[in-house]
C-alpha positions as a printed Julia matrix, in Angstrom:
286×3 Matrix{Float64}:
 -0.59  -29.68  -105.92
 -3.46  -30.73  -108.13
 -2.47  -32.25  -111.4
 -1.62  -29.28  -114.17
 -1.56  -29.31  -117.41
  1.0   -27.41  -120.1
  0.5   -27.03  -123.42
  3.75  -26.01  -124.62
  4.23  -23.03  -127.75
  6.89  -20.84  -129.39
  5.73  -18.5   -126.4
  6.51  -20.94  -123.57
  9.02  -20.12  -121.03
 10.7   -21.52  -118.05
 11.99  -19.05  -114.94
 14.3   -20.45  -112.4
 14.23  -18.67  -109.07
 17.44  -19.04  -106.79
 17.52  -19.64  -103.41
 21.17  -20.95  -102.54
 20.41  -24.53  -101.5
 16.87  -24.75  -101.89
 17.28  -25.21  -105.76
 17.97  -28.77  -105.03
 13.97  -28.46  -105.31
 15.01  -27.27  -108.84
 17.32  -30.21  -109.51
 14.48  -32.43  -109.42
 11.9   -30.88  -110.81
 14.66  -30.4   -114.17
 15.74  -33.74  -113.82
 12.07  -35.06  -114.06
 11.91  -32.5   -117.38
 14.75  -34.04  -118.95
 13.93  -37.93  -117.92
 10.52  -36.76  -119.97
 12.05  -34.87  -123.02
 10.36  -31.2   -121.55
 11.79  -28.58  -123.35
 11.3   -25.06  -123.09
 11.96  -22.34  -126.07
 12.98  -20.17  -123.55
 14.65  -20.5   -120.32
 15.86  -18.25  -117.71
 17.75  -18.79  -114.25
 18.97  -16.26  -111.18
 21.55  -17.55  -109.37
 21.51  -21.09  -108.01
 18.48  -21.49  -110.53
 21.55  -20.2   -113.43
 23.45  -22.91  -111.76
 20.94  -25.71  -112.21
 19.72  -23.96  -115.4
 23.08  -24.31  -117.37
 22.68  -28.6   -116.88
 19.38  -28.66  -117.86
 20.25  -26.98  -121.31
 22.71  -29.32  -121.78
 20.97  -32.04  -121.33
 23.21  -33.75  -118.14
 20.55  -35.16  -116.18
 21.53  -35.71  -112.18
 24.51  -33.67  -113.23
 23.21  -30.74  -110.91
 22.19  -33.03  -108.3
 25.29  -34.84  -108.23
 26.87  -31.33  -107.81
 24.38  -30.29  -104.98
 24.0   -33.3   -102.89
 27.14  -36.09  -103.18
 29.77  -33.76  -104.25
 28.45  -31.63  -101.26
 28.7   -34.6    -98.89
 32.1   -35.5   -100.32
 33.98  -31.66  -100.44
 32.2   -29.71   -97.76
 32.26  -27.05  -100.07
 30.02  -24.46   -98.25
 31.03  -22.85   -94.78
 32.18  -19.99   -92.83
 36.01  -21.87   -92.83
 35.57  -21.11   -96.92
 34.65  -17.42   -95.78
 37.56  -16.93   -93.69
 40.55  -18.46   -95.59
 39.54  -16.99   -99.39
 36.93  -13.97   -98.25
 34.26  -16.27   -99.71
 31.54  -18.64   -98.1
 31.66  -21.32  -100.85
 34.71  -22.44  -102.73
 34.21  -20.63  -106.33
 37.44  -22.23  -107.13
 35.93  -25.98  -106.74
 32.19  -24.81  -108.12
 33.69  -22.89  -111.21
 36.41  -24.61  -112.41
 37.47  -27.86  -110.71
 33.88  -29.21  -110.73
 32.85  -28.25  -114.61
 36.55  -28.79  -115.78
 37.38  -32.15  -114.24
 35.32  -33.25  -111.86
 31.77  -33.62  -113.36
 32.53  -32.04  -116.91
 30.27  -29.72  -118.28
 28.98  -31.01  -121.84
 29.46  -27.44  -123.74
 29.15  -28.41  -126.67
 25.29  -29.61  -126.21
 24.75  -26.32  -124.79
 26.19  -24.39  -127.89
 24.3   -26.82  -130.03
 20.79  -26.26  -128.1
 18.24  -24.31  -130.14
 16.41  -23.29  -127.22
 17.2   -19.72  -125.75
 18.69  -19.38  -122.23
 19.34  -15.99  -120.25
 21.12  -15.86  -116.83
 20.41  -12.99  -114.57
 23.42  -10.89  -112.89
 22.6    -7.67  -110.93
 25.22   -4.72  -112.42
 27.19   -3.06  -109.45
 26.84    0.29  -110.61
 23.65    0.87  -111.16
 21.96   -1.58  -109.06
 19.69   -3.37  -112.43
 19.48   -6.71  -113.39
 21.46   -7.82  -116.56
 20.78  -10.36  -118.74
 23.23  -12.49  -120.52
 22.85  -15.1   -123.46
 26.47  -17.52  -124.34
 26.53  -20.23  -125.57
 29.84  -20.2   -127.32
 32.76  -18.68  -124.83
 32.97  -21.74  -121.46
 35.25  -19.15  -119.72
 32.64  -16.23  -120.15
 29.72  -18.95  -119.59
 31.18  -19.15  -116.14
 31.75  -15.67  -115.8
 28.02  -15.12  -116.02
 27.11  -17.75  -113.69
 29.66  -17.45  -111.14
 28.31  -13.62  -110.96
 25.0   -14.53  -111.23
 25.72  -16.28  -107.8
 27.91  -14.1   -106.0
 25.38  -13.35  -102.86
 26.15   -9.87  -101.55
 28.11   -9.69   -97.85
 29.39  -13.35   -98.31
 30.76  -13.56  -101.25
 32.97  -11.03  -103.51
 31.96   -9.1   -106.46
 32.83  -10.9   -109.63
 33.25   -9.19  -113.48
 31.9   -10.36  -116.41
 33.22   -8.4   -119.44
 35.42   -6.35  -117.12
 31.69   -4.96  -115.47
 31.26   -5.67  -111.47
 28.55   -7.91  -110.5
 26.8    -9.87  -108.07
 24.11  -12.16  -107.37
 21.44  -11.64  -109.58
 18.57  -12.18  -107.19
 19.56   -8.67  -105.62
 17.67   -6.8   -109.05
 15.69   -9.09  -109.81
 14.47  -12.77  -108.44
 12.08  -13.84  -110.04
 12.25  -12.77  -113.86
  8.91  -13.2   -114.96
  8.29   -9.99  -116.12
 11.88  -10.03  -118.27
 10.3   -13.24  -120.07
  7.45  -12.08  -121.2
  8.55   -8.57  -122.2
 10.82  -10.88  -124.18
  7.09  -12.29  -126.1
  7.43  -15.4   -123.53
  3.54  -15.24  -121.88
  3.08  -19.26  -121.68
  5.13  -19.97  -118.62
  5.72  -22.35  -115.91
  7.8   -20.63  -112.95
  9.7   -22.75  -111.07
  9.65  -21.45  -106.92
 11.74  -22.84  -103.84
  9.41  -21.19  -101.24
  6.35  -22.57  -100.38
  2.98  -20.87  -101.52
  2.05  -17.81   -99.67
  5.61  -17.55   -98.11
  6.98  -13.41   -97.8
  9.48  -12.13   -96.47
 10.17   -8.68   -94.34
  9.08   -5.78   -95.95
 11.83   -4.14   -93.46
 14.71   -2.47   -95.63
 17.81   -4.83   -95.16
 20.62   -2.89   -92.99
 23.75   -2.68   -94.73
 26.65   -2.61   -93.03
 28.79    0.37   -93.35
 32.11   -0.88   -95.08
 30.11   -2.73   -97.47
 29.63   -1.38  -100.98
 30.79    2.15  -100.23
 32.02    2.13  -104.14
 28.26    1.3   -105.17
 25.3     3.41  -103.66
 23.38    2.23  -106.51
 23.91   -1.68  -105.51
 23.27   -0.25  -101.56
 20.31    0.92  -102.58
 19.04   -2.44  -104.63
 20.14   -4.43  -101.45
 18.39   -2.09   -99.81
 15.01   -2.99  -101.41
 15.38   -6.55  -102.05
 12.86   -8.0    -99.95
  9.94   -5.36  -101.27
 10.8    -6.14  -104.95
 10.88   -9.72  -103.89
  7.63  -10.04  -102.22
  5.67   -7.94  -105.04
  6.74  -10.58  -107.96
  5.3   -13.18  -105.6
  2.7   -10.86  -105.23
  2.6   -10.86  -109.26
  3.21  -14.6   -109.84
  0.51  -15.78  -107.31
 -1.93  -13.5   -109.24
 -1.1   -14.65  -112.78
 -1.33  -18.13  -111.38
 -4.8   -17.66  -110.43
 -5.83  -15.83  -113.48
 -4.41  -19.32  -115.55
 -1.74  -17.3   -116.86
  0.98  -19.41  -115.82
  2.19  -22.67  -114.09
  3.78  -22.42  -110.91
  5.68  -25.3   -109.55
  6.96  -25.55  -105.7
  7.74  -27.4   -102.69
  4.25  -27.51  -101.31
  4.93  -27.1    -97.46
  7.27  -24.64   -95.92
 10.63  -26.3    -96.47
 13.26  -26.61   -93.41
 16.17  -26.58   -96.15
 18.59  -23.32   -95.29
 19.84  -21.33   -97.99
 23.62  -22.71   -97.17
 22.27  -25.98   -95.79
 24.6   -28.67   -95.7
 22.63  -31.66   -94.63
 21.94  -34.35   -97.05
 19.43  -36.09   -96.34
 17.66  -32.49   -96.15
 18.53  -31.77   -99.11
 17.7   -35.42  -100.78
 14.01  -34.64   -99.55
 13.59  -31.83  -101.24
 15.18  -32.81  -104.17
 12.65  -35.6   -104.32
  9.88  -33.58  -103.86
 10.94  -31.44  -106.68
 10.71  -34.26  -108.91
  7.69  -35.2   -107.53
  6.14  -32.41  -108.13
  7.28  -31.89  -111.97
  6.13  -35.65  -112.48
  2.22  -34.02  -111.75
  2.56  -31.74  -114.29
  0.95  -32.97  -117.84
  3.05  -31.18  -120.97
  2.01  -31.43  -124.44
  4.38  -31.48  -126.96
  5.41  -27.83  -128.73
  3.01  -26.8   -131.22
C-alpha cells in the first residue's frame, strides 16, 4: 500500500467490515486511529467490525485487542466444546457480559458522550434486510445490537433486539458502503479484512434443512450471501479506483481463519493493521 492521503469533512465516514477473527486487522488499524486522534463523523460496523467499532467510539485504545488476542489466549473462548455445551460456538455469556461488565469494562459513558454518529448492522430474521441501529444511551440494548450483529448463522443462535429476531449482520449486508453514503457520507475510508482482489463462490450456500424453517426470508439472504458479498467488493474496488474512497487492508492473502485461535496469528495481523493505518495521511476535519 502506497502512502494515502484523507482529508477528513462533515461527509467523512468510516465502514467496518466483519470477518470473525480477521478484525484483529481492524483492532490495529483503530488503535493506530485513536493513538493519532482520527475521528470519523460517521462510523459504521457489521459484526466483529460492531465489536471493534463500539471501543473505538469510546475511545479504549488496545481495549479490543486485549479482548481479541490475550483474553483469547487466557479463556479459550471460541470452539466447537462452546457449540456443544450452550448451542453456541463462542461464549456470548463471557463476550457480552462478563468481559464489558467486569472484566475489561466498557467506558459507556464516553460513548454516550461522543458526538460522532455510529450505526451497527444486524440482518432482521423475517425479512432477510439489514437493520441499522444507533444507542448510545441503553448498555443492555447496546449489547443487544452487537451481540446480534454477531450472531453468525448455523453456529450461533438467533438473538432479539427490541423483542425482533436477528442475526449476524454480514448475512444482508457486509460491507455497508452504500448505507453510508445514502446516509450523505461520500468521503470514506473502508476498512477490509480480505486481501485485494479476494472473492468468494458465487455458488448459492446450501442450507441445511432444519435450519431456519421459521424464516424463508433469512434462507433466502443466506442463500445469496456470497453474490451480494462479492458485488460490494466489486463496488468498493471500483470507487477506490475512481478516488472515491480509501480502502485500507491486509495487503497479502491472510492465513488468519474466521474462528482462529492462534495468537501469534492473530498478533501478525493485528500488527499489520496498524501498520497499515500508520500509511495513511489524515487532515484534520474541515
Amino acid at each position: 500500500m502506497t502512502d494515502k492521503e484523507l482529508n477528513i469533512t462533515e461527509k467523512s465516514g468510516l465502514i467496518l467490515e466483519g470477518g470473525g477473527m480477521r478484525g484483529v486487522f481492524t483492532c490495529g488499524v483503530l488503535d493506530n486511529f485513536m493513538h493519532r486522534g482520527i475521528k470519523f463523523p460517521y462510523t459504521i460496523g457489521v459484526s466483529a467490525g460492531a465489536c471493534n467499532g463500539l471501543s473505538y467510539m469510546s475511545g479504549q485504545r488496545g481495549r479490543a485487542k486485549y479482548s481479541n488476542i490475550d483474553l483469547l489466549d487466557k479463556y479459550r473462548y471460541i470452539g466447537f466444546k462452546h457449540l456443544l455445551k450452550k448451542g453456541n460456538i463462542m461464549d456470548f455469556d463471557l463476550l457480552f457480559d462478563t468481559f464489558p461488565n467486569k472484566i475489561i469494562p466498557y467506558d459507556y459513558e464516553a460513548y454516550a458522550k461522543s458526538s460522532a454518529r455510529y450505526e451497527m448492522v444486524t440482518t432482521d430474521c423475517r425479512t432477510g434486510k439489514p437493520c441499522y441501529y444507533e444507542e448510545k444511551n441503553d448498555p443492555a440494548r447496546i449489547i443487544d445490537i452487537v451481540r446480534a450483529s454477531s450472531s453468525l448463522p448455523f453456529v450461533c443462535p438467533i438473538s432479539y433486539v427490541d423483542g425482533v429476531p436477528m442475526l449476524d449482520g454480514g448475512i444482508a449486508d457486509s460491507i455497508p458502503l452504500l448505507r453510508a453514503r445514502e446516509l450523505g457520507y461520500d468521503n470514506n475510508v473502508v476498512v477490509l479484512t480480505r486481501n485485494h482482489g479476494y472473492r468468494k463462490s458465487d455458488k448459492p450456500a446450501f442450507i441445511p434443512p432444519l435450519f431456519y424453517r421459521k424464516y424463508p426470508q433469512l434462507k433466502e439472504a443466506i442463500r445469496n450471501r456470497n453474490r451480494l458479498y462479492n458485488e460490494q467488493l466489486a463496488l468498493v474496488e471500483e470507487l477506490e479506483a475512481k478516488g472515491e474512497l480509501i480502502v485500507l487492508r491486509p495487503e497479502k492473502p491472510i492465513e488468519v481463519d474466521r474462528m482462529e485461535r492462534d495468537v501469534n496469528k492473530l498478533l501478525r495481523l493485528y500488527n499489520e493493521g496498524y501498520e497499515c493505518a500508520d500509511k495513511l495521511k489524515v487532515n484534520d476535519i474541515k
